[in-house]
C-alpha positions in Angstrom: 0.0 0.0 0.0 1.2 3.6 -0.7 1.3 6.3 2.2 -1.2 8.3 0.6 -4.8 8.6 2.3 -7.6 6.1 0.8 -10.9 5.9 1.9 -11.7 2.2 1.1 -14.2 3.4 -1.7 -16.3 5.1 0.7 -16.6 1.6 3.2 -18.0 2.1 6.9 -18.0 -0.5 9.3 -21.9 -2.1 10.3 -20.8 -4.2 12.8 -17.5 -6.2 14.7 -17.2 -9.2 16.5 -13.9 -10.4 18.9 -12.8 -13.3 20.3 -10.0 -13.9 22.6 -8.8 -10.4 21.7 -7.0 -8.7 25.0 -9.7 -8.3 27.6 -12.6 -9.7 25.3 -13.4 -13.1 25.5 -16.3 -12.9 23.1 -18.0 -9.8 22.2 -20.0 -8.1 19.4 -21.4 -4.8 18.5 -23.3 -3.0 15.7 -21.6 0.1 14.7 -23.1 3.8 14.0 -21.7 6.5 11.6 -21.0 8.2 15.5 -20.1 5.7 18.1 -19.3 6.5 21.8 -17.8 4.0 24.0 -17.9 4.1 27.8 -17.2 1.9 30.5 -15.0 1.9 33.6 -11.6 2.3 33.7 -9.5 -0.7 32.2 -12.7 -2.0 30.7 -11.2 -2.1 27.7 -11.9 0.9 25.6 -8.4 1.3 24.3 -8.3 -2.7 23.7 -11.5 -2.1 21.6 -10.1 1.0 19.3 -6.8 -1.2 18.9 -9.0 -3.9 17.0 -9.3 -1.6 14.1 -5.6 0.1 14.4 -4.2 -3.6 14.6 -6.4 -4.1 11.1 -5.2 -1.3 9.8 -1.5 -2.7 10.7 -1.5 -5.6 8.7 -2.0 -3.7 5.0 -0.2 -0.8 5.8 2.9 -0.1 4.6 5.9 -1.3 6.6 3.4 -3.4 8.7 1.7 -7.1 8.0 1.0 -9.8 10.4 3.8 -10.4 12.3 4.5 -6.9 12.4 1.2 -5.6 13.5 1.8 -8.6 16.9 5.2 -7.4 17.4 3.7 -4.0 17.8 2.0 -5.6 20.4 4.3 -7.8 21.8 3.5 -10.8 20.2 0.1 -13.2 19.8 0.3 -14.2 23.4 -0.1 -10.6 24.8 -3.1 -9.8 22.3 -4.5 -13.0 23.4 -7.4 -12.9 26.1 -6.4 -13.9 29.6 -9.5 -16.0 29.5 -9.0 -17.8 26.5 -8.9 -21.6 27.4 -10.4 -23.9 25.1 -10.4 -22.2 22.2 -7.1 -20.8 21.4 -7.7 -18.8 18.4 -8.3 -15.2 18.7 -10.7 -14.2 16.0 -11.7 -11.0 14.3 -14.9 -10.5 12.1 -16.0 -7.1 10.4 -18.7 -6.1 8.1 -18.8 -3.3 5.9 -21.2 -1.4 3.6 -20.3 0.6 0.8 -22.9 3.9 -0.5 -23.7 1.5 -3.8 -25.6 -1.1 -0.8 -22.5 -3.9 -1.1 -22.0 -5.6 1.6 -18.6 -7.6 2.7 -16.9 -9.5 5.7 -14.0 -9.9 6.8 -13.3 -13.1 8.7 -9.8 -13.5 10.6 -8.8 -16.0 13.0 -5.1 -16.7 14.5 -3.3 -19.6 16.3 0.5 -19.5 17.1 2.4 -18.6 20.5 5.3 -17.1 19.6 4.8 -16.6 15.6 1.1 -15.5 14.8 -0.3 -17.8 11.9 -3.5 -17.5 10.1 -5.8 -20.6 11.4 -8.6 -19.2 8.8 -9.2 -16.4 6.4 -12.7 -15.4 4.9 -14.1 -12.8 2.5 -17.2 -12.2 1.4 -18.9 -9.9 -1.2 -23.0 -9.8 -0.4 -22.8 -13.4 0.4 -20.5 -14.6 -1.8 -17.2 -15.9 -0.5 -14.3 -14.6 -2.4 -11.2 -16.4 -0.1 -11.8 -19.0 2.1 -8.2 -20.1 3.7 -6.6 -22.5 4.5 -6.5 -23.2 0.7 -4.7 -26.2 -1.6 -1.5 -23.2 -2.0 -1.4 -23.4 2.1 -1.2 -26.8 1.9 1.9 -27.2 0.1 3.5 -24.4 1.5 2.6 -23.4 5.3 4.9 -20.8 5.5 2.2 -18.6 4.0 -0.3 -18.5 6.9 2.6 -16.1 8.4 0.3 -13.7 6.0 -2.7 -12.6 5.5 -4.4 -12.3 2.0 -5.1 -8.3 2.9 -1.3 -7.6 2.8 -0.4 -9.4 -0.3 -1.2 -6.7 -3.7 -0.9 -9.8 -6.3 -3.6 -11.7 -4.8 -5.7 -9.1 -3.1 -7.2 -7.5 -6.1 -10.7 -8.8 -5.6 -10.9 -7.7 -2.5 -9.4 -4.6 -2.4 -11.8 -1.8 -1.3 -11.2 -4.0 2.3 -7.9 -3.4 1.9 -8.0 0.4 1.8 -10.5 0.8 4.1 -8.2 -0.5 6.7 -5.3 1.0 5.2 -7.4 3.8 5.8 -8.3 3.7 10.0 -6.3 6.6 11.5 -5.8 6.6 15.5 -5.8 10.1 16.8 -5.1 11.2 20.7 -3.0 14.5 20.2 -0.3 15.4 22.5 -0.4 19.3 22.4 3.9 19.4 23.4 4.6 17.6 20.3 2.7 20.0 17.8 4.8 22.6 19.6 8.0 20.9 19.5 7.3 18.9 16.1 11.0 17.8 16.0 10.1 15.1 18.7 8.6 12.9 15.4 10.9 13.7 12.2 10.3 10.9 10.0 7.0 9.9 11.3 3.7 10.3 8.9 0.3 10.9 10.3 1.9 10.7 13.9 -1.4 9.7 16.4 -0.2 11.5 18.6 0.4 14.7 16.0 4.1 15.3 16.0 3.8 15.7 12.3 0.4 17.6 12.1 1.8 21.2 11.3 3.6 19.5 7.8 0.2 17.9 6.7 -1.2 21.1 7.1 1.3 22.5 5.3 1.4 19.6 2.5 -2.3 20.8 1.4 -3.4 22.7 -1.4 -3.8 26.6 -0.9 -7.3 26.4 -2.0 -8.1 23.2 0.0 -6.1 24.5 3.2 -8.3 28.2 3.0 -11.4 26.2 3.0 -10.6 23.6 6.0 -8.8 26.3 8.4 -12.3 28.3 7.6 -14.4 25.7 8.9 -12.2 25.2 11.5 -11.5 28.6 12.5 -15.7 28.6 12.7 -15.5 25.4 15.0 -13.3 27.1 17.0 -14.9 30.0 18.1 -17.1 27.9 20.5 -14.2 27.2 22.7 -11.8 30.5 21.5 -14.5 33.6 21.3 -11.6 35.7 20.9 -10.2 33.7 17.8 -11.3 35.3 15.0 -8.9 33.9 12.2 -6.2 30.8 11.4 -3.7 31.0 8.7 -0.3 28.9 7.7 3.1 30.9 8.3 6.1 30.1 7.9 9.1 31.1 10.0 12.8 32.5 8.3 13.8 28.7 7.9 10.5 27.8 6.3 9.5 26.0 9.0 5.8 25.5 9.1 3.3 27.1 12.0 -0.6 27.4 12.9 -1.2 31.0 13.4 -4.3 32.7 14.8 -5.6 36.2 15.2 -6.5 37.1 18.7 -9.6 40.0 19.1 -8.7 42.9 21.8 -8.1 45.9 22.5 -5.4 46.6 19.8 -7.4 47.5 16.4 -5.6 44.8 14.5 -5.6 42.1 17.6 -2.8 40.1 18.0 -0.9 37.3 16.3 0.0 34.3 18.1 1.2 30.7 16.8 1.1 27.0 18.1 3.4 27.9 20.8 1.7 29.9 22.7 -1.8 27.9 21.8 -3.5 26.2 24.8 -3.1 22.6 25.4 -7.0 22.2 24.9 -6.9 24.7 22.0 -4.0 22.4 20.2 -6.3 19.2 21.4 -9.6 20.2 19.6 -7.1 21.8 16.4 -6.0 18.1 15.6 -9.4 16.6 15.9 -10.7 18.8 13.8 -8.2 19.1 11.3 -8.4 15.1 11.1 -12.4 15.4 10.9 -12.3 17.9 7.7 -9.4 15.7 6.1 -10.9 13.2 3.9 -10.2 9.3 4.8 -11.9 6.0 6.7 -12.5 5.4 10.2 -11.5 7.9 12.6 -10.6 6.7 16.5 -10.7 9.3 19.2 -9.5 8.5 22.9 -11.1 11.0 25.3 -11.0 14.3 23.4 -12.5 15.8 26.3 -8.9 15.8 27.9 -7.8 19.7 28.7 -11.1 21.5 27.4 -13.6 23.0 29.1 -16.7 21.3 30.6 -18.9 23.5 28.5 -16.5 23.0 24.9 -16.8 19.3 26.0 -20.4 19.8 25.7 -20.3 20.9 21.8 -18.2 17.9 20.8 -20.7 15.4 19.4 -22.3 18.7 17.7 -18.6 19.5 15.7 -17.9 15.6 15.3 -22.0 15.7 13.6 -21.3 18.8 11.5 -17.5 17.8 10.2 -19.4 14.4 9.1 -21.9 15.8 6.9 -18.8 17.5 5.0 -15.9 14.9 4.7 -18.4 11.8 5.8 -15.8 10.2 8.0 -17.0 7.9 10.3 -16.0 8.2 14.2 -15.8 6.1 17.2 -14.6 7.5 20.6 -14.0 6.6 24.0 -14.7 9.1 26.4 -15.0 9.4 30.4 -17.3 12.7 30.1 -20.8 13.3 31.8 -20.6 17.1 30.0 -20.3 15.1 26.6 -23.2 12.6 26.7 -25.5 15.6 27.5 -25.7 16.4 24.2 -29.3 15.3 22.9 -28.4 15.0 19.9 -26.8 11.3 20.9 -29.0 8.5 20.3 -29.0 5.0 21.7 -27.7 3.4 19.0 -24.6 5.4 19.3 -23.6 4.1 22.4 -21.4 1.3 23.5 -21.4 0.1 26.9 -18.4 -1.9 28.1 -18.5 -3.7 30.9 -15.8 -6.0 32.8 -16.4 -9.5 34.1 -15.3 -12.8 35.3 -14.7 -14.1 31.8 -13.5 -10.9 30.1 -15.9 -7.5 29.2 -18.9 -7.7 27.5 -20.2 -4.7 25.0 -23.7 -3.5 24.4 -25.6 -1.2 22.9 -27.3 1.5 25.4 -30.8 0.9 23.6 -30.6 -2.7 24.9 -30.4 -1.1 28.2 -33.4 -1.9 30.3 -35.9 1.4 30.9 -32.9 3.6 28.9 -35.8 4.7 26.4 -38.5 5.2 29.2 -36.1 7.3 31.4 -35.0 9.5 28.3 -39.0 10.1 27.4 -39.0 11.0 31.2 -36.3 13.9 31.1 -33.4 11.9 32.3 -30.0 13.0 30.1 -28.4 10.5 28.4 -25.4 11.0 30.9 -27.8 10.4 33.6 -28.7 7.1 32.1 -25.2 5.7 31.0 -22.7 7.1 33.5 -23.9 5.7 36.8 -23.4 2.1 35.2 -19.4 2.8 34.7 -18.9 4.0 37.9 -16.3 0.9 40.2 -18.2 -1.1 42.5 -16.5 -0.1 45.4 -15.3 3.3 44.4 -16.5 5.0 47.4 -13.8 2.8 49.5 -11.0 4.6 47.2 -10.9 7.4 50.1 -10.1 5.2 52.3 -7.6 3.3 50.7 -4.7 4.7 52.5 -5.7 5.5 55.9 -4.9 2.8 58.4 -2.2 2.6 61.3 
């Protein structure tokens, strides 16, 4: 696969099912344009986004199978601690495309210390395109060290799978890195946005006008006084986000990503990534360092950036002021919740009286968040008293 941004021929995910993956012994959820998971901590939030960044390992460039486990550690560590009698962990996604095709994507690995592919399955609207092991397995086993998705001369009918994983991006923005890009020289669509000033500056003048416009509008939500964003460059030619201040001075003031906010840098990099076209987009807690009432407008900007670039989103976040918004629907929840044989997921409309309490003025907050909360959390006070 090349480095440049696909969008899997306009593919979103319908629905994912797990097994044996991390903390999941067996789970499976339908999946919204807008999906919002919640759940205590270390239910397995992050474990859930990684399904979809460890698919989008195995076809991208530099990655494949064995790569995408090292990244991990290896098939034992992305194995479930409850996995017992059946060994395999398994991964199974469906996708729709706008043109009403339907596929799947059926992958299931064995191996302790080198991951092999125990089975591979495609389908096309019920039609199954690959169906491994196959007779070329046979007489050579060294290819279940691969997957069919990273192979370009054999993946051809198959392909729009291919580059909508190729096209997941992971995003949780570290606002010292945007300021001190340097930290990730070399690295391309850094998660963590070491490398976000040059893909600003690697757009089109006409393309970058229109996005720092919308964004610049976003912005003004949190940043009242922001009243523009433009791309400067420095005496090197070093790239920088700069933004017009309104105050007392007649002309404001000019100020770049240096002197930004941490929570002003955090909501510029999800934003920017929401106006970019490309597939699936995975947000962990983007309400970190904003305010309780910019918190509050997310789903809102998340909504209004997807009717423009169409990106689908799934987030995890920890934030009462973020499920407020009514806007969120049932179906756009995900529910984790640990247990004795690993965390189950569910929708929030499964929940029993969830509709009923909405209809009765409850928030949707006020439904979901009392169900993350620990067991014994109010003990955590007391945790280290004692003699």
């Amino acid at each position: 696969m090349s480095q440049r941004r696909v969008n899997g021929h306009g593919l979103k995910f319908t629905s994912i099912h797990v097994e044996n993956w991390r903390n999941f012994s067996t789970a499976s959820a339908d999946l919204a344009p807008r999906v919002f998971l919640v759940g205590p901590n270390a239910s397995g939030k992050s474990n859930f986004l990684d399904v979809f960044r460890f698919l989008h390992d195995v076809v991208s460039v530099g990655g494949g199978l064995e790569e995408a486990c090292r990244r991990r550690q290896g098939i034992s560590k992305v194995r479930a601690l409850t996995a017992r009698r059946f060994p395999h962990v398994r991964i199974v996604v469906r996708l729709a495309g706008p043109s009403g095709d339907n596929w799947m994507y059926d992958l299931a690995l064995s191996g302790s210390k080198r991951p092999e592919v125990a089975s591979e399955i495609v389908e096309l609207n019920g039609k199954r395109l690959l169906e491994r092991p196959n007779d070329e397995d046979a007489g050579d086993p060294e290819r279940l060290t691969q997957t069919y998705l990273q192979q370009v001369n054999v993946n051809k009918e198959f392909r729009p799978i291919v580059e909508t994983f190729a096209a997941v991006r992971y995003l949780h923005i570290v606002p010292q890195l945007i300021r001190d890009p340097d930290r990730s020289v070399g690295r391309v669509d850094d998660p963590f946005g070491g490398d976000l000033l040059d893909q600003i500056a690697r757009t089109n003048e006409r393309t970058l006008k229109s996005r720092l416009g919308k964004i610049s509008d976003a912005l003004k939500v949190a940043v009242p006084q922001l009243s523009e964003l433009e791309l400067w460059r420095d005496a090197r030619g070093a790239p920088h986000l700069r933004g017009r201040y309104e105050h007392w001075r007649p002309q404001g003031a000019w100020q770049t990503e240096d002197q930004f906010s941490d929570g002003t840098l955090r909501l510029l990099g999800l934003l920017w990534a929401m106006v970019e076209d490309g597939g699936l987009l995975l947000l962990e807690e983007p309400e970190l360092s904003l305010h309780p009432d910019v918190v509050r407008h997310l789903p809102a900007m998340f909504a209004r950036m997807q009717r423009q670039s169409g990106r689908q989103i799934i987030t995890s976040t920890h934030s009462t002021d973020l499920l407020r918004d009514e806007g969120i629907g049932l179906d756009e929840v995900l529910l984790l919740t640990p247990g004795d044989e690993g965390t189950s997921v569910r929708l929030a409309s499964t929940i029993e009286d969830a509709k009923a309490l909405l209809d009765g003025g409850s928030t949707l907050a006020e439904v979901i968040m009392p169900l993350t909360r620990p067991v014994n959390a109010a003990q955590l006070m007391f945790s280290f008293g004692g003699n």
